[in-house]
PAZAPA-4460 file (N, C-alpha, C; in steps of 0.05 Angstrom, whole numbers, plus 32768, in hexadecimal, padded with zeros to 4 digits):
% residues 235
    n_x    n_y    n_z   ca_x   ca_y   ca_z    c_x    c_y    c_z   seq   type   mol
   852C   7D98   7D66   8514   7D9A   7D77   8514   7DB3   7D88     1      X     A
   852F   7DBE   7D8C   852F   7DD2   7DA2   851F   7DEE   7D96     2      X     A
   8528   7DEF   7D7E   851A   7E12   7D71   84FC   7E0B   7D73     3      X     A
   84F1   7DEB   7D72   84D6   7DED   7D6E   84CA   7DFA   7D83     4      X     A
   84DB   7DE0   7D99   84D8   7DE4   7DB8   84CB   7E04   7DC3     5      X     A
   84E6   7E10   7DAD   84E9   7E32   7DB6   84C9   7E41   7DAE     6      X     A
   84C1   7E3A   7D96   84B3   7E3F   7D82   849A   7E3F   7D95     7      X     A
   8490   7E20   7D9C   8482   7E1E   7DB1   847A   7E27   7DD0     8      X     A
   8496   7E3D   7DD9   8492   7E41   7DF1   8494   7E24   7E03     9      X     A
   8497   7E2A   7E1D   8495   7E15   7E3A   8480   7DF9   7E30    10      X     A
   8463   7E0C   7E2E   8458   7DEE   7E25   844E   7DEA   7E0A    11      X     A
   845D   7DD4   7E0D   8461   7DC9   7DED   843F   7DC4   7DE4    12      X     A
   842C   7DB6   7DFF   8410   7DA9   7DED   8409   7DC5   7DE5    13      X     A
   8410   7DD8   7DFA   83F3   7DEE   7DF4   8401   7DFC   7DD8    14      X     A
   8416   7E01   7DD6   8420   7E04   7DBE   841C   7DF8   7DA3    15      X     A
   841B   7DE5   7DA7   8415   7DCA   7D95   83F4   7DCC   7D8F    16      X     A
   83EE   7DD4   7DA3   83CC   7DD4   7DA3   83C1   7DEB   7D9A    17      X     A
   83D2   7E06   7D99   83D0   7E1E   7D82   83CF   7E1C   7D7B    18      X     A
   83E2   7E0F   7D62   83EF   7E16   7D47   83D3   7DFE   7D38    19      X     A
   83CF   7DEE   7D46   83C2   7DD9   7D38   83A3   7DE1   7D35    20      X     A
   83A0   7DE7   7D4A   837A   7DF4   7D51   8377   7E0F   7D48    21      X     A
   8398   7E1F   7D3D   8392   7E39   7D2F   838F   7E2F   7D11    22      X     A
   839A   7E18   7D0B   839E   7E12   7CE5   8385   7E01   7CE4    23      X     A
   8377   7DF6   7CF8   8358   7DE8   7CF0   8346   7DFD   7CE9    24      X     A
   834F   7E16   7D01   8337   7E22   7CFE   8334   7E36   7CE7    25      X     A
   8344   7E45   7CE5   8354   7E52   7CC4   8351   7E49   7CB2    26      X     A
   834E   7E22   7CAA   8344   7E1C   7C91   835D   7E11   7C85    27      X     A
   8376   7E11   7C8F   8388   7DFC   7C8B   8389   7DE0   7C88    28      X     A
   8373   7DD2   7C8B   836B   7DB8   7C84   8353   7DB6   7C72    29      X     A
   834B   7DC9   7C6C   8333   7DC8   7C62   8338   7DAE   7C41    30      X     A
   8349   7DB6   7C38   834F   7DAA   7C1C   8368   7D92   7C24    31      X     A
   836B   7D86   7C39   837A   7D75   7C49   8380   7D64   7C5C    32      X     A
   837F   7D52   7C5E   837E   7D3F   7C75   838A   7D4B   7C8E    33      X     A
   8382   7D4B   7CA9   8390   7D46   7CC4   83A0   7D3D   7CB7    34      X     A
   83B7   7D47   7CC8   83D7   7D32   7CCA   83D5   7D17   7CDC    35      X     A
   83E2   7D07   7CDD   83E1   7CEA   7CF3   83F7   7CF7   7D07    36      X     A
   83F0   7CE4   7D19   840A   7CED   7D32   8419   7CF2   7D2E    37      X     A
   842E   7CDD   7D17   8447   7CD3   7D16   844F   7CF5   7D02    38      X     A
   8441   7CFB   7CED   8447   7D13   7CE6   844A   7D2E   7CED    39      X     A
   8436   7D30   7D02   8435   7D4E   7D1B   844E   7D42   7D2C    40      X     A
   8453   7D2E   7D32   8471   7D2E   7D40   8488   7D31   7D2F    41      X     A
   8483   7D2F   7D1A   849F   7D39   7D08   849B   7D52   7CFE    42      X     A
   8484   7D5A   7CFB   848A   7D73   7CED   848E   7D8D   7D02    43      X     A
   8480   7D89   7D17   8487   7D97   7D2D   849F   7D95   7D46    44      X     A
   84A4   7D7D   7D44   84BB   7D77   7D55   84AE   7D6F   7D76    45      X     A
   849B   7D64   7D7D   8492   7D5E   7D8D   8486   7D45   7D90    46      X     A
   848A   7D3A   7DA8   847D   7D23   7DB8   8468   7D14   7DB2    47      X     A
   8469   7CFE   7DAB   844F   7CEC   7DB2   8439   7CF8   7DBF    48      X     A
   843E   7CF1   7DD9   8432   7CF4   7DFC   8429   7D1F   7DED    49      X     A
   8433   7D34   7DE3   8430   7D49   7DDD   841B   7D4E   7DC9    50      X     A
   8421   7D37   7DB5   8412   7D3C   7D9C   83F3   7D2F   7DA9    51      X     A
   83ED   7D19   7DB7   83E0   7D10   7DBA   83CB   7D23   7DCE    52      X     A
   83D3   7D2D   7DDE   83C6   7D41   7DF6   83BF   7D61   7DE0    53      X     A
   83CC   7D67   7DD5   83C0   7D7B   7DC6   83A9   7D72   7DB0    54      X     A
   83A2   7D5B   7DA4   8393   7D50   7D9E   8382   7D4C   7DA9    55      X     A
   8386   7D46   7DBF   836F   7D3D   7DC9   8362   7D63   7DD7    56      X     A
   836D   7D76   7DDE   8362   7D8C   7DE3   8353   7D95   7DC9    57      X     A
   835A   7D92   7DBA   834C   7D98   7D99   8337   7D88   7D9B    58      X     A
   8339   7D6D   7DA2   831A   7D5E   7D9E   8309   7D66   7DAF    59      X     A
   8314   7D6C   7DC6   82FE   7D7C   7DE2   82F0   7D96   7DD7    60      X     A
   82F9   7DAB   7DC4   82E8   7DBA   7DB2   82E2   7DB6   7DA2    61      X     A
   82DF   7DA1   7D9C   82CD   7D92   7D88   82D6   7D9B   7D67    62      X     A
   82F6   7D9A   7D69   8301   7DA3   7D53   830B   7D82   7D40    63      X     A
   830F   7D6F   7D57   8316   7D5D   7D46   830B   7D44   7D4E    64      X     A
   830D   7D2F   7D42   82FA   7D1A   7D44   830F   7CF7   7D3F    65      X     A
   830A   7CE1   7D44   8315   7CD4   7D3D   830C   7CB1   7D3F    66      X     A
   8309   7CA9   7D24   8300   7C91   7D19   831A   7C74   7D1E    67      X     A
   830E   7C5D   7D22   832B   7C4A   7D23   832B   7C4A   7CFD    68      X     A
   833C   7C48   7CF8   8348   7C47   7CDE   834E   7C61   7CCD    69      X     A
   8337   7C75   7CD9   8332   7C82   7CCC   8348   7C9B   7CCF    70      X     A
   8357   7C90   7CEB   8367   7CAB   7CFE   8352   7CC4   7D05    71      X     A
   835E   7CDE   7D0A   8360   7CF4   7D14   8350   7CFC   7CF9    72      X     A
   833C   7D16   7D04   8339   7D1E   7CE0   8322   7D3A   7CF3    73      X     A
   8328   7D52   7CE1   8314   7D71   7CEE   82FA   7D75   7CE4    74      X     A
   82E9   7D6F   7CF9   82D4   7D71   7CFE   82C4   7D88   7CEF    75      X     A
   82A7   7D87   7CEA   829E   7D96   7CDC   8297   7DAE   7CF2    76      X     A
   8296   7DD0   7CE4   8299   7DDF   7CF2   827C   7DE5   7D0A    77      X     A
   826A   7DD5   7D03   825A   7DD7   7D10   8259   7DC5   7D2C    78      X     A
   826D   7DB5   7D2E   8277   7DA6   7D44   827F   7DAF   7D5A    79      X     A
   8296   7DCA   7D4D   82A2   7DDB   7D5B   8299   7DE5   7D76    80      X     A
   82AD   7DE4   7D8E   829D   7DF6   7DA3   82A4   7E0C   7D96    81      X     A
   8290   7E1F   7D90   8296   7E46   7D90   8294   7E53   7DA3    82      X     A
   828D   7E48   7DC4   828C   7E52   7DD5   82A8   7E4F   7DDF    83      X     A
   82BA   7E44   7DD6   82D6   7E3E   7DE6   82DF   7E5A   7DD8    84      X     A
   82EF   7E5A   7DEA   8301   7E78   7DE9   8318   7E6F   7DCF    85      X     A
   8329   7E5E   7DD4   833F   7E61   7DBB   8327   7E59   7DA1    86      X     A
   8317   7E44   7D99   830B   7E48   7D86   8307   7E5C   7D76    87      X     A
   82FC   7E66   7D86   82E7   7E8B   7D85   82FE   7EA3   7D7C    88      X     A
   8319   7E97   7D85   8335   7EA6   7D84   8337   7EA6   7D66    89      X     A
   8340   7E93   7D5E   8344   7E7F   7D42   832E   7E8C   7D2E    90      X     A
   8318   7E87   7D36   8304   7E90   7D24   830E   7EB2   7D1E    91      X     A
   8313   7EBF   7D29   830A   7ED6   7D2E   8328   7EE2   7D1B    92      X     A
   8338   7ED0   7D17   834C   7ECD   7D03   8349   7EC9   7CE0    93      X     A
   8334   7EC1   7CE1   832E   7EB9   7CC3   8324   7ECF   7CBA    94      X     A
   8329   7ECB   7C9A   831B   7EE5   7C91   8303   7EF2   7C93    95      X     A
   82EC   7EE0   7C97   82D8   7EDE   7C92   82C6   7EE4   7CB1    96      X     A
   82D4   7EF1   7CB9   82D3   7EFD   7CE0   82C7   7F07   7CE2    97      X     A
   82BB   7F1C   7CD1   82A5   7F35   7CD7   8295   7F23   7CD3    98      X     A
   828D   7F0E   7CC4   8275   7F03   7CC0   826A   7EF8   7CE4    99      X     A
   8281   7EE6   7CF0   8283   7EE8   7D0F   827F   7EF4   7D21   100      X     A
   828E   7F0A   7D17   8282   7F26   7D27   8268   7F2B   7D33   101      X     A
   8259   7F2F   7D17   823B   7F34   7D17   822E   7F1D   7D27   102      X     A
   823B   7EFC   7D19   8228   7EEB   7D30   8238   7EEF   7D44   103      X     A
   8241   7EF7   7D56   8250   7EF9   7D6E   823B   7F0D   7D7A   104      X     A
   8238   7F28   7D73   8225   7F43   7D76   8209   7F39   7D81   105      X     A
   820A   7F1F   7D63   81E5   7F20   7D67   81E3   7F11   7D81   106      X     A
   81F8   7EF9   7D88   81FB   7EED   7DAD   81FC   7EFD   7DB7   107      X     A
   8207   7F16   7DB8   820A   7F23   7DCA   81E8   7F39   7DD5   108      X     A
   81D7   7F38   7DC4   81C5   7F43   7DBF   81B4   7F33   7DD1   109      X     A
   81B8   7F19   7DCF   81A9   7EFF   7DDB   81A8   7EFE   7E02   110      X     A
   81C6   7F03   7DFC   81CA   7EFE   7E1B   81D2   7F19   7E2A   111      X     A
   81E5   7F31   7E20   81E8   7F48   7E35   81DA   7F5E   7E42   112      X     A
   81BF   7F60   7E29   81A9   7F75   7E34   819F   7F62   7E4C   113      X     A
   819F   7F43   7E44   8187   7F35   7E68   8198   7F36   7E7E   114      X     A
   81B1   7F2E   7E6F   81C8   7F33   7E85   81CE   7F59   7E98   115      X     A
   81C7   7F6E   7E87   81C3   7F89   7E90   81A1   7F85   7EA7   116      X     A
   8199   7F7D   7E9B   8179   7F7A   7EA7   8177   7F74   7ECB   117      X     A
   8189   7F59   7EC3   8190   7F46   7ED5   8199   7F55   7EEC   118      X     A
   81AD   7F6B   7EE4   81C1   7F75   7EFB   81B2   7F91   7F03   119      X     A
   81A3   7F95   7EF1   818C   7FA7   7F06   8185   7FA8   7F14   120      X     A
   8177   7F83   7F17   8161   7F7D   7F2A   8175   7F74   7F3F   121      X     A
   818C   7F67   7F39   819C   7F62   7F55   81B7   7F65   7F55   122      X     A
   81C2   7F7A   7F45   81E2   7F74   7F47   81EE   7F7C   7F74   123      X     A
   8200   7F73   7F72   8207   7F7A   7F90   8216   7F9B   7F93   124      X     A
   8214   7F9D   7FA3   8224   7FC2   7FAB   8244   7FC4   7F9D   125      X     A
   8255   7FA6   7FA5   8264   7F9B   7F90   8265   7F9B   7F76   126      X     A
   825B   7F8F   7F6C   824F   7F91   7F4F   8249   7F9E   7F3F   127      X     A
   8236   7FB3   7F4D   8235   7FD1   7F3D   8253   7FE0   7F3F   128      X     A
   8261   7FDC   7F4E   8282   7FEA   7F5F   8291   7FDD   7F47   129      X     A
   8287   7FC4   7F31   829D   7FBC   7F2A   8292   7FC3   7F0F   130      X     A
   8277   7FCA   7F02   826F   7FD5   7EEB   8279   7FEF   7EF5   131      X     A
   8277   8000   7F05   8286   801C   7F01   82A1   8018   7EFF   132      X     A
   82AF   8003   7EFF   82C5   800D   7EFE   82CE   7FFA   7EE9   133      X     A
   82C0   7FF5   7ED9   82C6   7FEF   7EB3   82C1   800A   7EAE   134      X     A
   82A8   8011   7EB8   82A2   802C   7EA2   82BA   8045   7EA9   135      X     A
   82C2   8047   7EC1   82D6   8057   7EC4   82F1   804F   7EBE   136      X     A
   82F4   8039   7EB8   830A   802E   7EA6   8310   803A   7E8E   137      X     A
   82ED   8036   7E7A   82EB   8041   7E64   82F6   805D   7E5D   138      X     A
   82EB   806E   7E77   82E9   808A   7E76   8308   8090   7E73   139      X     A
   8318   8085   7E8D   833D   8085   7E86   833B   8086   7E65   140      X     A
   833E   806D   7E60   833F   805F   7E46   8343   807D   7E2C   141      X     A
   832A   8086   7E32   832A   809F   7E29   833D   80AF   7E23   142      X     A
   8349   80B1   7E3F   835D   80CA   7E42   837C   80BA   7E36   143      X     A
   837C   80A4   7E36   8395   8099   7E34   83A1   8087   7E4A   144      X     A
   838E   8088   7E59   839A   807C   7E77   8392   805A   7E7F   145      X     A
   8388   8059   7E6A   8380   8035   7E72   837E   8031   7E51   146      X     A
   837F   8017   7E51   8374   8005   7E36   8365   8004   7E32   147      X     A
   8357   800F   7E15   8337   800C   7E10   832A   7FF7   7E0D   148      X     A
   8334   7FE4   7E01   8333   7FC2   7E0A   832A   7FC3   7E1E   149      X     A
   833F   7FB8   7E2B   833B   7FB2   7E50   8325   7FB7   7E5A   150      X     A
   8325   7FD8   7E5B   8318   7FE3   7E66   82F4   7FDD   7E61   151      X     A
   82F2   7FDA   7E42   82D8   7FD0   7E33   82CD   7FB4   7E41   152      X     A
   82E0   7FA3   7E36   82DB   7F8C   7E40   82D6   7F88   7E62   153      X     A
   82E2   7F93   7E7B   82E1   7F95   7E95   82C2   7FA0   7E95   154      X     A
   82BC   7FB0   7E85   829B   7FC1   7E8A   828C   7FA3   7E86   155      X     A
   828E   7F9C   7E6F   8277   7F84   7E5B   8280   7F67   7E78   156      X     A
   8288   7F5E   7E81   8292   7F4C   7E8A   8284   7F55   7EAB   157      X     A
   828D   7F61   7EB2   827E   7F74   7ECE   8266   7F72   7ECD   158      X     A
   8259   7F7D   7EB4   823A   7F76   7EAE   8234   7F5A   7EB0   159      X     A
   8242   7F45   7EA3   8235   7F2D   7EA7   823B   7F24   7EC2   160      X     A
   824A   7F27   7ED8   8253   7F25   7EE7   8238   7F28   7EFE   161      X     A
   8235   7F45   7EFA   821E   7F4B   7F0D   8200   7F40   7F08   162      X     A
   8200   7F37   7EF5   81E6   7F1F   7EED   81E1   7F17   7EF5   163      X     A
   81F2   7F09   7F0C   81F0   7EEB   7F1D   81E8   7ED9   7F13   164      X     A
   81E7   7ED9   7EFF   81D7   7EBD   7EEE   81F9   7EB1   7EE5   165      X     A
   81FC   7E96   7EEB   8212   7E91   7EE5   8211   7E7A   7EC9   166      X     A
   81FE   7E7E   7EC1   81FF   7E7C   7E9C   820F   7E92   7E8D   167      X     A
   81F9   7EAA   7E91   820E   7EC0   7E88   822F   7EC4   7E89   168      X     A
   8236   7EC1   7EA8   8246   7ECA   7EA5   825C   7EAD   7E93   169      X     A
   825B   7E9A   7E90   8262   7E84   7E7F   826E   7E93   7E68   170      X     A
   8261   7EB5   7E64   8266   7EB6   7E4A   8281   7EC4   7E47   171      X     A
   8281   7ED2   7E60   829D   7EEB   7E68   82B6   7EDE   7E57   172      X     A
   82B9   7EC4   7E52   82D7   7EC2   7E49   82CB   7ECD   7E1E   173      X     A
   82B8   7EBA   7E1F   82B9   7EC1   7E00   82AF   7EE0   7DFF   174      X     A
   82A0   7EF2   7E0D   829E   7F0D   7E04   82C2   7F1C   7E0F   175      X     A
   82C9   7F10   7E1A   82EA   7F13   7E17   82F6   7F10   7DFC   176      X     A
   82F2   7EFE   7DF2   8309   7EFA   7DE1   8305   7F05   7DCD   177      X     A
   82DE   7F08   7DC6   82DA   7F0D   7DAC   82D0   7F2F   7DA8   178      X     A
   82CB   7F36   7DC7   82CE   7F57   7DC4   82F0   7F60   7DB7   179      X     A
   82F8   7F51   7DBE   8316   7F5A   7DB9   831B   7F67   7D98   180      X     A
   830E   7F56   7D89   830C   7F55   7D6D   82EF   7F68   7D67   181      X     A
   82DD   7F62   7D71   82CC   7F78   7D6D   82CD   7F8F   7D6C   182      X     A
   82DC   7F9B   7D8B   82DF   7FB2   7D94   82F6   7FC8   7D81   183      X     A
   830E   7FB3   7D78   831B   7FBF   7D6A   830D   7FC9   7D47   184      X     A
   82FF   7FB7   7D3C   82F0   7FB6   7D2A   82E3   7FCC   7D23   185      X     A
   82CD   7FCF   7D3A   82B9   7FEB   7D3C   82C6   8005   7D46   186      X     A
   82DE   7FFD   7D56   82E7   801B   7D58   82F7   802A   7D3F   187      X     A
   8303   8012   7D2E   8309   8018   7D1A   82F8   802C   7D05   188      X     A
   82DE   801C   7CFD   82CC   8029   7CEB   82C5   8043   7CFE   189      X     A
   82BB   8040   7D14   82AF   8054   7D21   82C3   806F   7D27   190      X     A
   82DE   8069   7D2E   82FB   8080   7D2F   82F6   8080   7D43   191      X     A
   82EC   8076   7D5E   82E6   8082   7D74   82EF   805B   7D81   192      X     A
   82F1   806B   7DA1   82F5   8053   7DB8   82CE   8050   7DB7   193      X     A
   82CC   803E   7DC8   82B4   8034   7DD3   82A5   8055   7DE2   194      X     A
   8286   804E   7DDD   8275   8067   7DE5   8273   8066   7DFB   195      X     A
   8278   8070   7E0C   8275   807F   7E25   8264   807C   7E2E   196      X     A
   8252   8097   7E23   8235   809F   7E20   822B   8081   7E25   197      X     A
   8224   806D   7E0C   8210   8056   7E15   821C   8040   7E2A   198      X     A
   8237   8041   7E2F   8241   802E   7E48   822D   803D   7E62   199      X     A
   8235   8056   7E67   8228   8068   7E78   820F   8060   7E81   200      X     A
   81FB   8064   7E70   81DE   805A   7E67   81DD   803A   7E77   201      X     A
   81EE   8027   7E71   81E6   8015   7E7B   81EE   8015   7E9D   202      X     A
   8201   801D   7E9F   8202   8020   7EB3   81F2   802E   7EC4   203      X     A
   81F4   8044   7EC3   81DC   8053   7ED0   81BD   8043   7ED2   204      X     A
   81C0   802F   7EC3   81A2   8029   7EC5   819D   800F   7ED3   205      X     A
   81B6   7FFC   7ED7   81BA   7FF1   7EEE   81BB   7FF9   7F01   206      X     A
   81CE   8012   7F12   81CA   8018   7F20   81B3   8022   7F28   207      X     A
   81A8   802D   7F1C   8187   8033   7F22   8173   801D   7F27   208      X     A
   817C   800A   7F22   8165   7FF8   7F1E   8150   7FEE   7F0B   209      X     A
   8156   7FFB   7EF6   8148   7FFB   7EED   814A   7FEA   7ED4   210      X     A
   8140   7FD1   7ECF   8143   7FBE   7EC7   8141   7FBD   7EA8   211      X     A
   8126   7FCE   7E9A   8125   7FCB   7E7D   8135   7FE4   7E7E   212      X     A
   8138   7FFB   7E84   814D   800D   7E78   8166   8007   7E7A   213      X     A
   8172   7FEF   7E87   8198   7FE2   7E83   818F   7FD1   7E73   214      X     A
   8178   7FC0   7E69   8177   7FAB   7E59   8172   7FC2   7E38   215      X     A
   8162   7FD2   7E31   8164   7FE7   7E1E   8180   7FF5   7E19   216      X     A
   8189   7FFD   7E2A   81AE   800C   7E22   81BD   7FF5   7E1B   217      X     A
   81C3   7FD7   7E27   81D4   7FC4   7E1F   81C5   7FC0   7E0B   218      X     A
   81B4   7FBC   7DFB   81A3   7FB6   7DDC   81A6   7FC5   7DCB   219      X     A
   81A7   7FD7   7DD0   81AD   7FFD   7DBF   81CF   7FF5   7DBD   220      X     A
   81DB   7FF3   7DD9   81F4   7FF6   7DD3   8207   7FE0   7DBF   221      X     A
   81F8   7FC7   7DBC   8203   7FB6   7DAB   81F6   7FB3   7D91   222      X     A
   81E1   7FBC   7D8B   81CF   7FC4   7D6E   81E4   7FD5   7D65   223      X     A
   81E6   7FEC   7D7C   81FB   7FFE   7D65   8211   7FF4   7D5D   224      X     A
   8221   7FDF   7D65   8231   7FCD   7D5C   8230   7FC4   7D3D   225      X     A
   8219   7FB5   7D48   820A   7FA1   7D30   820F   7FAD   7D17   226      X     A
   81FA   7FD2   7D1A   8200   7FE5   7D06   8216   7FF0   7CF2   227      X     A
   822F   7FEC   7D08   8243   7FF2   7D02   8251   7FD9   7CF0   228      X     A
   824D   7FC6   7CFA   824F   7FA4   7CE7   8245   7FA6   7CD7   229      X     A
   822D   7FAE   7CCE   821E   7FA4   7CBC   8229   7FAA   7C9D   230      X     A
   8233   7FC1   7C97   823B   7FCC   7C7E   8254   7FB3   7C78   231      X     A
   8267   7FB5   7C82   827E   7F98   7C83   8272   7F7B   7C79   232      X     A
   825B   7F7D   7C86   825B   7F5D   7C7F   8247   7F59   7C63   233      X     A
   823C   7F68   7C57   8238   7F72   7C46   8215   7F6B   7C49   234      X     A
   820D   7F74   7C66   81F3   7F6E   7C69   81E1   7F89   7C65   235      X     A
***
């Protein structure tokens, strides 16, 4: 039990609750029954009271489900929360990711231009202080001096931030996890970090105030995304 132990790190559920919510979502059951308790404790080397609490975090994203007789058994994908962050993680693992991608883009199309809009009409002196300093994150980023990640995601997250609408910002963890995979994606095809130029644009146009010109640059700036997706997914 100890190498599993090891295998698992400190905590065993959330460990336990990887490996299991990464092989649902990957398609490891697809041609296969759930395992029963008694088998995830042997094959993994863990706990009742372990197996059971990681199960039950899988059923809270609506990954798994469970009948009397019927046991434990994975839920159809449309059950799924996709707004949970490890889900969204998982997914973004499968082969079939760029197809994700794009619906990920087209949410983002949905909610970050009203969210740019938003912070026109009221971000705080704060707020704008903390969109400049994604975009000057970015600009490091550039030179070598920050993470282009980081730095991307701190801009996009800052923006929903200054929205004050606290729907939007609900979204900050999943445009976290799944810029992560995006960002790498498009800089790939593109050979370049993230544009400058249209981060700029949005910014500038919050700080100005000016409401449809930050809601137009965040729409431009993730279309050109889209664009960049589109050849991949074979649209």
């Amino acid at each position: 039990m100890s190498s599993v132990q090891h295998a698992f790190g400190r905590n065993l559920t959330y460990g336990l609750h990887e490996t299991l919510g990464r092989a649902i979502v990957v398609g490891d059951y697809a041609d296969k029954p759930f395992p029963n308790e008694a088998d995830i404790v042997r094959e993994h080397g863990v706990s009742r009271s372990v197996t059971r609490e990681a199960v039950k975090m899988l059923a809270a994203k609506g990954l798994l489900g469970a009948r009397p007789k019927q046991g434990t058994f994975v839920l159809p994908e449309e059950a799924w929360n996709l707004l949970d962050p490890d889900v969204l993680r998982w997914l973004l693992e499968r082969e079939a990711s760029i197809d994700l991608l794009r619906h990920f883009n087209e949410l983002r199309v949905g909610v970050e231009p009203e969210a740019a809009a938003l912070a026109a009409r009221g971000a705080s002196e704060e707020q704008q202080a903390g969109i400049s300093a994604g975009l000057a994150r970015m600009v490091a980023a550039e030179r070598g001096e920050d993470d282009p990640l980081d730095a991307d995601i701190a801009f996009h997250v800052a923006v929903l931030r200054a929205s004050n609408n606290p729907f939007f910002l609900q979204f900050r963890e999943m445009v976290s996890t799944a810029l992560r995979t995006s960002i790498r994606f498009t800089n790939q095809i593109a050979g370049r970090t993230a544009n400058i130029a249209e981060h700029t644009a949005v910014r500038d146009a919050i700080l100005a105030g000016d409401a449809d010109g930050a809601h137009a640059a965040m729409r431009g700036l993730i279309v050109n995304v889209l664009t960049l997706i589109e050849p991949a997914t074979g649209g």
